[in-house]
MARLUM-609161 format. One line per 5 residues: their letters; for each residue x, y, z of N, C-alpha, C. Coordinates in pm, whole numbers. Example, Ala and Ser with C-alpha at 12.3 -4.5 7.8 and 13.67 -1.06 7.14 Angstrom:
BEGIN
as> 1319:-569:780:1230:-450:780:1320:-330:780 ~ 1285:-225:708:1367:-106:714:1290:3:787;
This chain:
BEGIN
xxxxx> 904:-2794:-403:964:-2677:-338:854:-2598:-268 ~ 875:-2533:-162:747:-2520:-76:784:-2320:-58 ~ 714:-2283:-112:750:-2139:-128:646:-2008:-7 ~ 683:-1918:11:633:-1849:143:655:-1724:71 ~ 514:-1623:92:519:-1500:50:490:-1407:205;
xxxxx> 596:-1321:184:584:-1201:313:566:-1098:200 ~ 513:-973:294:466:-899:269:477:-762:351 ~ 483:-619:384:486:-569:471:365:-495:499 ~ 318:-440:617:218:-394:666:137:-332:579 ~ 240:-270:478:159:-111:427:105:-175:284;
xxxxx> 97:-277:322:-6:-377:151:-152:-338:169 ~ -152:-344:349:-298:-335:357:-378:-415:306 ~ -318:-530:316:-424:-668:320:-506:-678:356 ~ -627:-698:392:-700:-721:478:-729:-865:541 ~ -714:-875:646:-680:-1022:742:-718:-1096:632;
xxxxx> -874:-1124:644:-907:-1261:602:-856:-1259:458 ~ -809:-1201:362:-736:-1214:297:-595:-1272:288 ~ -533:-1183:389:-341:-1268:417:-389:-1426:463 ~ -506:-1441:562:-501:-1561:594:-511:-1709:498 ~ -640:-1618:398:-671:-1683:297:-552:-1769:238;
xxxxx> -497:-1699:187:-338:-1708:66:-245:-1729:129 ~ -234:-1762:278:-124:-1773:367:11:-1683:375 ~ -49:-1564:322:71:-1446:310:131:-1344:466 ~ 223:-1419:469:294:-1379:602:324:-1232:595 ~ 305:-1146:717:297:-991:699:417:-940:819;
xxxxx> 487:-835:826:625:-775:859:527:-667:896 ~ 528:-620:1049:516:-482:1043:603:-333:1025 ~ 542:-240:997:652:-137:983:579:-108:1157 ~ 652:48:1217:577:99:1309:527:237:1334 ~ 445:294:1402:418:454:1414:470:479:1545;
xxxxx> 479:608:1549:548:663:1694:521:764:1749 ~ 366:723:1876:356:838:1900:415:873:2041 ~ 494:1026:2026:574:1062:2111:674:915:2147 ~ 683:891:2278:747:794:2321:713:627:2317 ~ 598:647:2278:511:524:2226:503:456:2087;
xxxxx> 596:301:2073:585:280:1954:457:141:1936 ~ 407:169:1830:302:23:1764:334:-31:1669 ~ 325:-149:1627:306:-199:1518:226:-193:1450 ~ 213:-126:1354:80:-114:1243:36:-312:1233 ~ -76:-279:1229:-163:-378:1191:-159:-511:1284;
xxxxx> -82:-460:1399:-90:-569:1486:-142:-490:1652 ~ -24:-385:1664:-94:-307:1855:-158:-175:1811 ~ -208:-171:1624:-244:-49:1605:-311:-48:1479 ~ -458:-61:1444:-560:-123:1358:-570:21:1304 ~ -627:32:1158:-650:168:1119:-752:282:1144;
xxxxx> -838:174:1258:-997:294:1307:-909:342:1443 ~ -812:276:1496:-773:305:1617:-648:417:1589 ~ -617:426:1463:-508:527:1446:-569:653:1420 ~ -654:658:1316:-731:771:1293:-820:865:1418 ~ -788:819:1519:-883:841:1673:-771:891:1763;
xxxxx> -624:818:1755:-528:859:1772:-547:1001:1765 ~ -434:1010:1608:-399:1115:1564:-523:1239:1595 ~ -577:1208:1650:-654:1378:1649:-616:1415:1803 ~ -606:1322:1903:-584:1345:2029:-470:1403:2046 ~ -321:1430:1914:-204:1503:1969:-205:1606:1840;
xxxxx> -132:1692:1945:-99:1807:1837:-6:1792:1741 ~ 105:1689:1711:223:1696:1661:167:1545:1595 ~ 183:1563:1466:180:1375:1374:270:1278:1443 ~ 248:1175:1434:339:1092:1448:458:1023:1382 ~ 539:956:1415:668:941:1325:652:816:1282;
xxxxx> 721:774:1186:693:600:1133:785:576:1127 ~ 876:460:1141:965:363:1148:919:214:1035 ~ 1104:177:955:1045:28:880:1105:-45:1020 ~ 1053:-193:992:1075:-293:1101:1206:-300:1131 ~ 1261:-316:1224:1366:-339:1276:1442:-434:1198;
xxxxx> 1568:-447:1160:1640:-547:1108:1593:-669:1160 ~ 1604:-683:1302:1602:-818:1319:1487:-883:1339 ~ 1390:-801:1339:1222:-847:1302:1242:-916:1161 ~ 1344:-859:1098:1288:-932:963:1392:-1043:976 ~ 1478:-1045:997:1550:-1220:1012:1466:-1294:1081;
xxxxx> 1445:-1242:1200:1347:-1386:1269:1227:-1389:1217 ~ 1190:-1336:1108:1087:-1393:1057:1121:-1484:971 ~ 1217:-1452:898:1249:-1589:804:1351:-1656:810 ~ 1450:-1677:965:1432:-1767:1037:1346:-1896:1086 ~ 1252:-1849:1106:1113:-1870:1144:1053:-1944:998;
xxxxx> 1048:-1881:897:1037:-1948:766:1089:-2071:735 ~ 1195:-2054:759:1308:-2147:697:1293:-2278:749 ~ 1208:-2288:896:1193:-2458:958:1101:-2488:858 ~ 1013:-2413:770:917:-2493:685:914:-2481:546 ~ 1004:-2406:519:982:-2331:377:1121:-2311:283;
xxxxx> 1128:-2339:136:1254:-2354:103:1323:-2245:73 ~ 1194:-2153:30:1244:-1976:-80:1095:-1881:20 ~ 1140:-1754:-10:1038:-1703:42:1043:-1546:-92 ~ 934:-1525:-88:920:-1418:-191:867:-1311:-99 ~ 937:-1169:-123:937:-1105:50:919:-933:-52;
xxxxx> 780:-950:-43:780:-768:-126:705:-686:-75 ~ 752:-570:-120:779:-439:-16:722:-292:-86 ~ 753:-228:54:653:-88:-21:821:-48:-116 ~ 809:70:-178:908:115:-245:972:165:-187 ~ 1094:102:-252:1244:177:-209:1297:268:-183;
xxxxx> 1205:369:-263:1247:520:-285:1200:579:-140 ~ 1081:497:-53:1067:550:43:1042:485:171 ~ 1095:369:199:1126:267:310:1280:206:313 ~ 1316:170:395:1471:86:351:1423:-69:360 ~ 1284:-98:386:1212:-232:408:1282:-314:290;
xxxxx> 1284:-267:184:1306:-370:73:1445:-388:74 ~ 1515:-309:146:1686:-317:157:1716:-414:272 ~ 1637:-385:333:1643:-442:477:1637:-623:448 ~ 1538:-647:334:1537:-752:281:1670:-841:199 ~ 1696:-747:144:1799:-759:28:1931:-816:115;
xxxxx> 1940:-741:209:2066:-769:322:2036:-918:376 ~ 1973:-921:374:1892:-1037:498:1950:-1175:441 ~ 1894:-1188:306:1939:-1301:210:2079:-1338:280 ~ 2187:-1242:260:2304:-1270:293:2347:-1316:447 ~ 2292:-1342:529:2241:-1397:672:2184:-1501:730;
xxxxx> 2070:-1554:666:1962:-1603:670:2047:-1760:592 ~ 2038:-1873:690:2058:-1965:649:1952:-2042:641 ~ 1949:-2114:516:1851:-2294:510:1759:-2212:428 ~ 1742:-2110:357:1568:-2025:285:1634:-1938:175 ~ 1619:-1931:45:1670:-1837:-18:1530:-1727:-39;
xxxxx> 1616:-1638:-29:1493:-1501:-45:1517:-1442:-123 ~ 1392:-1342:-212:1358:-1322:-341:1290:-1165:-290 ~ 1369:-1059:-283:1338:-919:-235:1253:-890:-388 ~ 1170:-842:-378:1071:-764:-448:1034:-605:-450 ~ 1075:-501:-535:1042:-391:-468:931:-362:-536;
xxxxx> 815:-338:-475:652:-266:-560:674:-185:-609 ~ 792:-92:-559:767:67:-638:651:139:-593 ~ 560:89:-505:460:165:-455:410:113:-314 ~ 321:69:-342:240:96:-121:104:22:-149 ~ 71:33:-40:-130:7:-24:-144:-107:-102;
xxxxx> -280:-100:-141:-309:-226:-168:-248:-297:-303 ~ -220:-181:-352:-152:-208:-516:-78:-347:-497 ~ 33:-278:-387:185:-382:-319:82:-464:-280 ~ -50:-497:-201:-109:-624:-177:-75:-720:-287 ~ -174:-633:-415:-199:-715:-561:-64:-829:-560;
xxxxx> 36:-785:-558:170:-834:-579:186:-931:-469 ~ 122:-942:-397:118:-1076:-303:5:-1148:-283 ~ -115:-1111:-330:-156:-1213:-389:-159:-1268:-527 ~ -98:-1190:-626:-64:-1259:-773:85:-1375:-685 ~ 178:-1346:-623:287:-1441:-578:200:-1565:-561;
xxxxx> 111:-1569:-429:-1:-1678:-405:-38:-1735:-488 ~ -84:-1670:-599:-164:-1799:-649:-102:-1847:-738 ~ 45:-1761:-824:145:-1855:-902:201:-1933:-805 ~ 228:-1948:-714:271:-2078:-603:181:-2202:-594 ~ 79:-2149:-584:-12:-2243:-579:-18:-2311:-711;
xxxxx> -6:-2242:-810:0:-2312:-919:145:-2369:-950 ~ 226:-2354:-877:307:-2461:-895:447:-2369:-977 ~ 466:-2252:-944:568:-2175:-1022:685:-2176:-951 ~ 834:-2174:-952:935:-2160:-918:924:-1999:-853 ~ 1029:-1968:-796:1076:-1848:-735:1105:-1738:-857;
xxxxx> 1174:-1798:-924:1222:-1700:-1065:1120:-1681:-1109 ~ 1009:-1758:-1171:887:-1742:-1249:813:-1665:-1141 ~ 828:-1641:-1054:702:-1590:-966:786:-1433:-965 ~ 886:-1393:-979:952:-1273:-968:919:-1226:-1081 ~ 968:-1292:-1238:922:-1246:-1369:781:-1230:-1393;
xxxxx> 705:-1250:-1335:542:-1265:-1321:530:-1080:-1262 ~ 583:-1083:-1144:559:-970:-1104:613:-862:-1175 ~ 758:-896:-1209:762:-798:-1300:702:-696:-1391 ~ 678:-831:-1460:557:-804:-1600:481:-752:-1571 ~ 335:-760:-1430:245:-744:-1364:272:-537:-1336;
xxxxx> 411:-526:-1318:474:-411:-1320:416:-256:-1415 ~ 421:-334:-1500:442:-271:-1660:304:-198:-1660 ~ 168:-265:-1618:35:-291:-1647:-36:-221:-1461 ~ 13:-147:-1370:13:-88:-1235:14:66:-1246 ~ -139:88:-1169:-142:241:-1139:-178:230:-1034;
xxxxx> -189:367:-953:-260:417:-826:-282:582:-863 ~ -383:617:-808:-359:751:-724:-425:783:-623 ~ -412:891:-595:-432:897:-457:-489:1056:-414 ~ -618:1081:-369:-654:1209:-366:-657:1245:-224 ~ -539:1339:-181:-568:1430:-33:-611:1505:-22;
xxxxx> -702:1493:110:-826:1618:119:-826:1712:199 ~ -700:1650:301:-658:1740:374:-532:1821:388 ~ -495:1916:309:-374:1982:296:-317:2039:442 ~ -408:2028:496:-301:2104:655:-231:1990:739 ~ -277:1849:695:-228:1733:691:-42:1749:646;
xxxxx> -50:1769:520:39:1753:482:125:1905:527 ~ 90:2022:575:140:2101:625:212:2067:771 ~ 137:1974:837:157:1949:975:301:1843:927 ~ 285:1803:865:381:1683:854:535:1747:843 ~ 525:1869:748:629:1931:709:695:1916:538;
xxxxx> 538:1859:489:573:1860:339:493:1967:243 ~ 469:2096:340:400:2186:251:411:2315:373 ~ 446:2419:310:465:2506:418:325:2589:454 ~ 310:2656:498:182:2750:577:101:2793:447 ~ 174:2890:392:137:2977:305:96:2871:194;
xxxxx> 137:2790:149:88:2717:52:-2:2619:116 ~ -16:2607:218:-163:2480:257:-271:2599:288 ~ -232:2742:336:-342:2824:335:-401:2856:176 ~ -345:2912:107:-411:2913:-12:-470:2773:-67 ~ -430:2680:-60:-483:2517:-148:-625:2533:-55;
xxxxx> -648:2578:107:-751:2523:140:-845:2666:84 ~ -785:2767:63:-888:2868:35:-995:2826:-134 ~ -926:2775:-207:-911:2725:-363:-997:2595:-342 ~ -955:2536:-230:-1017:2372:-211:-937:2343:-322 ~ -810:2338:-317:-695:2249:-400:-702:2098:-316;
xxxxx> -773:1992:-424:-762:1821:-345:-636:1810:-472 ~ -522:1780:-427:-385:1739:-492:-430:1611:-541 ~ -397:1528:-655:-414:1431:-732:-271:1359:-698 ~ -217:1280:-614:-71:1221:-638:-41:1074:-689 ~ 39:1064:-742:85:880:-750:210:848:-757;
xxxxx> 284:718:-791:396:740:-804:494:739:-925 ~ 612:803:-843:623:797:-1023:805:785:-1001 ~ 870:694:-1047:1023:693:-978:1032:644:-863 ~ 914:580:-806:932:475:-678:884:610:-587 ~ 866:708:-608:820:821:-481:695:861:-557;
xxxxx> 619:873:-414:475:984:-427:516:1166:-433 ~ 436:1155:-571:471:1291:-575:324:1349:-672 ~ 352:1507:-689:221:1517:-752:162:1489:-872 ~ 21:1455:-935:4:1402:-1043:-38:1554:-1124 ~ -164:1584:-1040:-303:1702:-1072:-324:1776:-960;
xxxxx> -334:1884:-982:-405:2004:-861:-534:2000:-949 ~ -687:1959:-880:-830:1943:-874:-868:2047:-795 ~ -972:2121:-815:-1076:2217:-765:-1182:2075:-701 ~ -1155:2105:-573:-1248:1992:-486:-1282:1885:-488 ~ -1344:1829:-414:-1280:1703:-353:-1388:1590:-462;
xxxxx> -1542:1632:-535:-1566:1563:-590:-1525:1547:-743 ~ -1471:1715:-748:-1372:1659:-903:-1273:1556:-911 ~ -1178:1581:-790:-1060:1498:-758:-1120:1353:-793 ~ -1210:1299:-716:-1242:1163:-739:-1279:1124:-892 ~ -1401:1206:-970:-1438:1184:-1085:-1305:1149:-1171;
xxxxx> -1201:1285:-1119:-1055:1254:-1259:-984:1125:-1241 ~ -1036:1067:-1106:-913:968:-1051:-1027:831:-1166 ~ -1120:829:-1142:-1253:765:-1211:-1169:729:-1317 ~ -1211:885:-1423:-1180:885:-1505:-1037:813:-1569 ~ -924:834:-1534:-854:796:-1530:-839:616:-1530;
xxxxx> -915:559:-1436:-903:412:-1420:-1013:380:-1540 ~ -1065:443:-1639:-1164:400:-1701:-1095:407:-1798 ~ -989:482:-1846:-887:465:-1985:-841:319:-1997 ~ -793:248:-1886:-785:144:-1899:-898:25:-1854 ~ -1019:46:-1754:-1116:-36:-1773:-1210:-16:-1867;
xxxxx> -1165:23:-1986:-1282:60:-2076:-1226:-65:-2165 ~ -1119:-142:-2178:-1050:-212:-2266:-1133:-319:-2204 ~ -1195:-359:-2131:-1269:-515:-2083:-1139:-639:-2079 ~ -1056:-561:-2045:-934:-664:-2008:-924:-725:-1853 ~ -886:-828:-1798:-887:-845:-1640:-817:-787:-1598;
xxxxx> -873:-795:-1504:-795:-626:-1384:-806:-713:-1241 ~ -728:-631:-1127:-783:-644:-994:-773:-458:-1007 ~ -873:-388:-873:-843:-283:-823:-934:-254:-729 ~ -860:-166:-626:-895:-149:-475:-901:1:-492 ~ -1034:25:-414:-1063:168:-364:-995:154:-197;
xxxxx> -897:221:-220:-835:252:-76:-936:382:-31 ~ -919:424:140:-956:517:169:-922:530:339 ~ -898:674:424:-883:714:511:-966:739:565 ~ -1016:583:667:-1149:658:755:-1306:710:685 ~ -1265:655:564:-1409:682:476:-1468:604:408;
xxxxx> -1517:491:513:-1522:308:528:-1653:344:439 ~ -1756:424:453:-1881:433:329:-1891:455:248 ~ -1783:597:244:-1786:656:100:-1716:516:6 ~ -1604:478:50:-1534:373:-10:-1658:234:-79 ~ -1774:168:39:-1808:132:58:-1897:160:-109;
xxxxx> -1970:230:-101:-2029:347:-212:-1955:315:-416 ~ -1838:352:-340:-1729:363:-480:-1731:194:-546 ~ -1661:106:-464:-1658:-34:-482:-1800:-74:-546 ~ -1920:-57:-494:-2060:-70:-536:-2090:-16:-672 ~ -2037:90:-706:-2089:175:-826:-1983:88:-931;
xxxxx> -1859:68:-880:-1711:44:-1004:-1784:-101:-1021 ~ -1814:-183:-916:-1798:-326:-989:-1970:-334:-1087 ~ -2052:-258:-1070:-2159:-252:-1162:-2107:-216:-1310 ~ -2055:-155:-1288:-2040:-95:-1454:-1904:-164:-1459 ~ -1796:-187:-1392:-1711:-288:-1447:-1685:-432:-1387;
xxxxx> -1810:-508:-1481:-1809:-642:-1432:-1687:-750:-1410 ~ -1567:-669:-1526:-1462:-777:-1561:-1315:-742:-1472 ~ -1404:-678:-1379:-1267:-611:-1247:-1260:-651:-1155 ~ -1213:-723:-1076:-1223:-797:-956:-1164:-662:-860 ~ -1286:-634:-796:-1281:-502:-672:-1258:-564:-540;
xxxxx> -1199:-451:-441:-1104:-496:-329:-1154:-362:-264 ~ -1174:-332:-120:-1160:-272:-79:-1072:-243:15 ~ -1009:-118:54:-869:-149:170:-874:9:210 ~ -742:26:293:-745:143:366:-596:247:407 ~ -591:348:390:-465:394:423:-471:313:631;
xxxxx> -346:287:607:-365:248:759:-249:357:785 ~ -242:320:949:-159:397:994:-1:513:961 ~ 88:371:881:217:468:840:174:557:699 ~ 88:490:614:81:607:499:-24:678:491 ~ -76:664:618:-217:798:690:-112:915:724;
xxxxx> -10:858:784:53:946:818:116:1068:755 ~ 123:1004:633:165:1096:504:42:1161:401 ~ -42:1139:464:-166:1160:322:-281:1193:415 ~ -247:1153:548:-390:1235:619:-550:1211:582 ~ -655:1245:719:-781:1160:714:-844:1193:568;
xxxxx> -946:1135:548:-993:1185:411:-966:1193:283 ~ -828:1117:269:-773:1088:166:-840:906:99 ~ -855:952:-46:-902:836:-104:-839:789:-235 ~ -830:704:-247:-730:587:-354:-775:485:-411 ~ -717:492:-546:-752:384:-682:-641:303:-706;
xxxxx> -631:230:-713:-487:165:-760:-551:10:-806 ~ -458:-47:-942:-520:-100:-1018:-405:-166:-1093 ~ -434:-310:-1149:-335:-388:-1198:-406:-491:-1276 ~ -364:-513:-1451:-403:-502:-1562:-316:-697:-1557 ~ -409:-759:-1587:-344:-890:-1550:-377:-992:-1681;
């Protein structure tokens, strides 16, 4: 049985990675003004962040079009028998619905909707754990119960540094992004119910990181296998930095580096940095 993992944009794969594992990728899109891109295909994440400063108003994000996602596994189906097709969370894309529908359409391929419950690279993890139980030879069901489980043992968070970010967006009003920046409130968020919401309000931006540290060290202190990715917005060194310091002191973690790209920059703004981590 010849099995195919999709994936959507906001995994934040990084190429030679999807290419690696042969993990087929769905874009979502951003929208600026009258102009739409495809994340990760007419719109890379150094080229969004360069963007967004040139307009006054954020941009809007869109999931893929319905029929982007049939003809992709359309497109599947001349080579492939099942496809395992997982997604940012439900609670805040209709991507994984969009999937779910599809099955019922889609002739010659049965499809296996997956919801992460979360985003970024975490949702990567979950497509490359699919990969390599395929490769090892697992059915569709076993590769769903895999993730499951994989479920149970999944964190992230996520520290924003820029609150007028999230003011501009329209998820924090004036008066409250003026005081957070007077305080240097860096918000601590993750998810929790399939939505990002808040974890910790941190006094600045290098506490924020230490607690997020801290935090991933409750569970890398157990010397159990892990994967985990320092995500980050445009802060390709600092990130660069973090990955260097985590895999020294935790040898038994297989580190990843990745990036808010475009649609969940959009929500979390430049300067935002992320842990997310999966206990395997």
């Amino acid at each position: 049985m010849k099995i195919a993992v999709v994936t959507d944009s906001t995994a934040y794969i990084p190429q030679e990675l999807r290419d690696a594992h042969q993990i087929h990728m769905i874009p979502l899109h951003v929208i600026f003004g009258s102009e739409s891109y495809r994340e990760e295909i007419e719109m890379d994440w150094k080229t969004y962040y360069e963007e967004v400063k040139k307009h006054k108003d954020l941009p809007t994000t869109s999931q893929p079009a319905f029929g982007e996602l049939v003809d992709l596994y359309e497109k599947l189906s001349k080579t492939y028998d099942a496809v395992i097709s997982i997604h940012l969370s439900s609670a805040i894309s209709g991507t994984y619905h969009s999937a779910v529908t599809a099955n019922d359409m889609v002739e010659g391929i049965d499809i296996y909707p997956f919801d992460s419950e979360s985003s970024c690279m975490v949702q990567g993890f979950y497509a490359l754990e699919a990969a390599e139980k395929i490769q090892e030879g697992a059915l569709p069901e076993e590769v769903i119960a895999h993730l499951n489980q994989l479920k149970e043992n999944e964190r992230a968070y996520f520290m924003v540094d820029d609150l007028t970010h999230l003011q501009r967006g329209g998820r924090l009003n004036g008066a409250q992004a003026f005081i957070g920046s007077l305080l240097k409130v860096k918000p601590i968020l993750h998810f929790d119910n399939k939505r990002i919401v808040p974890f910790e309000k941190i006094r600045t931006r290098k506490k924020a990181i230490l607690r997020i540290l801290e935090l991933f060290d409750e569970d890398a202190s157990r010397g159990v296998p892990m994967r985990a990715a320092i995500i980050h917005a445009n802060r390709d060194e600092e990130a660069d930095e973090l990955v260097a310091h985590l895999s020294a002191k935790y040898p038994h973690v297989e580190f990843y580096k990745s990036y808010f790209g475009a649609v969940i920059g959009t929500h979390l703004g430049e300067g935002s940095i992320g842990l997310g981590w999966v206990i395997r």
